[in-house]
N, C-alpha and C positions, 0 to 999 in steps of 0.2 A: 774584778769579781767581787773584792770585797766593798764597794760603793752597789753594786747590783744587788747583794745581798741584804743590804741596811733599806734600799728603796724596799725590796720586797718587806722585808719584816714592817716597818715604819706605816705601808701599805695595806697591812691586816691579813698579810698571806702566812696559811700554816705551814709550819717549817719544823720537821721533821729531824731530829738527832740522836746522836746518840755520845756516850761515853768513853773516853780513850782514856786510860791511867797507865799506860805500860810503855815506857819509855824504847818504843822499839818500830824501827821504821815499816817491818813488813805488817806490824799486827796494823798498824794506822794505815797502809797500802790496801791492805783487805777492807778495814770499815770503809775505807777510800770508794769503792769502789761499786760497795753494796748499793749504792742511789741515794743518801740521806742526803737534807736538802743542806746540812751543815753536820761539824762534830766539834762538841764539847771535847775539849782538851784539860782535863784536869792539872795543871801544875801545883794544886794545894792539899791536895789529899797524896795523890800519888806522887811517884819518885823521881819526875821530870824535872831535871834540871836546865840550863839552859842549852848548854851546848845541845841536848838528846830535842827540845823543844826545836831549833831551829831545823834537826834531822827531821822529824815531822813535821814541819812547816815546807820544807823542801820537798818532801815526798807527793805530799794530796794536797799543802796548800792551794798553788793553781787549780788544782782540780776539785776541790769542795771548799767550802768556808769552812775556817778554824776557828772559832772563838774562844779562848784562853781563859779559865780559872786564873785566876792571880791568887797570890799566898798571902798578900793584905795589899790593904789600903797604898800603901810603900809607894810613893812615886817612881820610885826607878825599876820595880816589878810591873808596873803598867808599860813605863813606857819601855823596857827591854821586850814584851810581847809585841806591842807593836812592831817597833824596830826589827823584829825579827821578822816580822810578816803578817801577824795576825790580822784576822777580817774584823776582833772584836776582843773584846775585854769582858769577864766577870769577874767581879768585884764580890770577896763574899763579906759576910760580919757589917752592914754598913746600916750603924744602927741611929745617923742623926744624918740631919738637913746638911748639916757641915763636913760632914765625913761624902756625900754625896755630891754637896759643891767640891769638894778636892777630887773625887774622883773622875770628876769631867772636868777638871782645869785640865787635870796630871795629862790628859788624853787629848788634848788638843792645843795645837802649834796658839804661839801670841800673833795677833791680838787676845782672838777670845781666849786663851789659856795659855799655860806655863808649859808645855810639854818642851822638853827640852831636846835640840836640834844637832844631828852629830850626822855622819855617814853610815847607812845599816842597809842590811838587806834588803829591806821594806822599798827604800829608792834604787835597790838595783847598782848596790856597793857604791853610791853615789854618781853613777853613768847616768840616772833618771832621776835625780832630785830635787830640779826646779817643777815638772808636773806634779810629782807626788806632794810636796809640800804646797804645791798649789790646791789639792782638793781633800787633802789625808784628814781635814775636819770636817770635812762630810762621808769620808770613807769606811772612819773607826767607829765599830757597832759599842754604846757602851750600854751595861746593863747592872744592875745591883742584888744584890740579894736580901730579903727580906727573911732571915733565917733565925731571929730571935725576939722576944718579945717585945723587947725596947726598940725595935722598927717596927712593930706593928704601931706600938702606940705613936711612933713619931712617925707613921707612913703620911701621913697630908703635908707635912712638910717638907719630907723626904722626895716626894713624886710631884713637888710645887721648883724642884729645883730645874732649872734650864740647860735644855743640853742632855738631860735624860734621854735614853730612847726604851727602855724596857726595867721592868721587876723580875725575877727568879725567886721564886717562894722555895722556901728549902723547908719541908715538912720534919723532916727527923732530928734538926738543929734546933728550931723550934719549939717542937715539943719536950727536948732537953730544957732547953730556955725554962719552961714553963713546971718543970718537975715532972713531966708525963713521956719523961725517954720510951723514944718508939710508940708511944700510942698519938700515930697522928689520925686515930677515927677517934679521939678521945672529943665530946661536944665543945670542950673549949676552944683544945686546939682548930676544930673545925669553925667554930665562930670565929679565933682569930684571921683565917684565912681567908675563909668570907667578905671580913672586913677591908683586908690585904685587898682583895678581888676587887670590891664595890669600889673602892675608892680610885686605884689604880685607873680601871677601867676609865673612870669620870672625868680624871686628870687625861684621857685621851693616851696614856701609855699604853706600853704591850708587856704583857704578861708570858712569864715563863716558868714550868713546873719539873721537874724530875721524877721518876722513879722507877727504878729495878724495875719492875715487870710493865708493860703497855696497860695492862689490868688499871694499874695506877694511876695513870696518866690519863687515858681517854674519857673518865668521869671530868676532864676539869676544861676538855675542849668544849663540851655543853658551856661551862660560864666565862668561855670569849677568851681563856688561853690560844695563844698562835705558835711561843715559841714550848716546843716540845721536845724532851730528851727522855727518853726510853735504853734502859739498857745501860752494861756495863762492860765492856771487852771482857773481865776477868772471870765476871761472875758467866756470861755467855759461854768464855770457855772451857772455864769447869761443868757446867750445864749439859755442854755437849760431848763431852767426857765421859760426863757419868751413864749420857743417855747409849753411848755406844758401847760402854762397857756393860748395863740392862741388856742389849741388843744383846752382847754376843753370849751370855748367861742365860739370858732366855731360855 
């Protein structure tokens, strides 16, 4: 699944997701299930640890693409998502050419990179290890985030790196960067992004954006965004909370 899922994105197809933060197998079962074409797994904001990651990766991994927030750069945070199963890696904070070439070595078996080789789920407790380790460098989705200003300035170098396959623009990180916390309709921050965009694009990568409401988000499929993540488990659930508590007060 997760090599089908890299051909699709690589290919220019939109790809629909959304946000898991809650280390709990039935809540990832439910977005499981909703049709998204993947789901962002937050392990750096929220409280996923590992073990709770592999229970979500066991739950809907077969059944949808996982793509994994990682908590930095950390070579052994990359490669324990994979090793767990994941379809793909995000990588947040990666604000130079070199923090970018690590983060596609960390992810891929030698030759071309250093990922480092043990027995893990990902090969099926090592029952499946000689296929997977045969194609897991074309399997693993990796992606970066351009989420502070020192990657905007160094994105042509950044997106010149090999082995890339996508940007994630993180707007609210961003505009912290920049001293304009939360204002990402702020003209700068909007020029930054822009730039994010034009270049990315040129460099033949794929592009990926977030935000809380779809509102957000569908302004940026207009400028050749494909991967797209909508939505937040937590904040959805309180949403729907409150709306049925209106109902019954009504």
């Amino acid at each position: 699944m997760s090599i089908a899922f890299r051909q699709r994105l690589l290919s220019g197809d939109r790809l629909y997701g959304t946000m898991l933060t809650l280390p709990n197998g039935a809540v990832a079962e439910i977005l499981g299930d909703v049709g998204f074409d993947w789901i962002f797994v937050d392990a750096e904001h929220g409280p996923i640890e590992a073990g709770e990651l592999q229970l979500i990766l066991q739950t809907i991994g077969r059944r949808v693409p996982c793509l994994v927030r990682v908590p930095t750069t950390d070579p052994v945070a990359i490669q324990r998502a994979l090793d767990l199963g994941a379809a793909g890696i995000i990588v947040p904070q990666v604000n130079t050419a070199a923090q970018a070439a690590q983060v596609v070595s960390f992810s891929r078996y030698p030759p071309v990179g250093t990922r480092g080789v043990g027995i893990s789920r990902a090969q099926g407790y090592g029952l499946e290890f000689a296929p997977y380790v045969a194609d897991a460098n074309q399997r693993s989705t990796v992606i970066v985030q351009a989420e502070n200003i020192l990657a905007v300035n160094a994105i042509e170098e950044i997106v010149a790196v090999p082995g890339l396959d996508g940007v994630l623009v993180g707007p609210y990180d961003l505009s912290a960067s920049m001293g304009l916390m939360g204002q990402i309709d702020h003209p700068r921050v909007v020029e930054a992004i822009d730039h994010v965009t034009a270049v990315t694009l040129k460099a033949g990568l794929k592009l990926g954006i977030f935000g809380v409401f779809p509102a957000s988000v569908k302004p940026y499929i207009a400028k050749g965004y494909t991967l797209l993540v909508a939505g937040v488990d937590t904040v959805m659930l309180g949403q729907g909370a409150r709306s049925v508590l209106a109902d019954l007060k009504a």
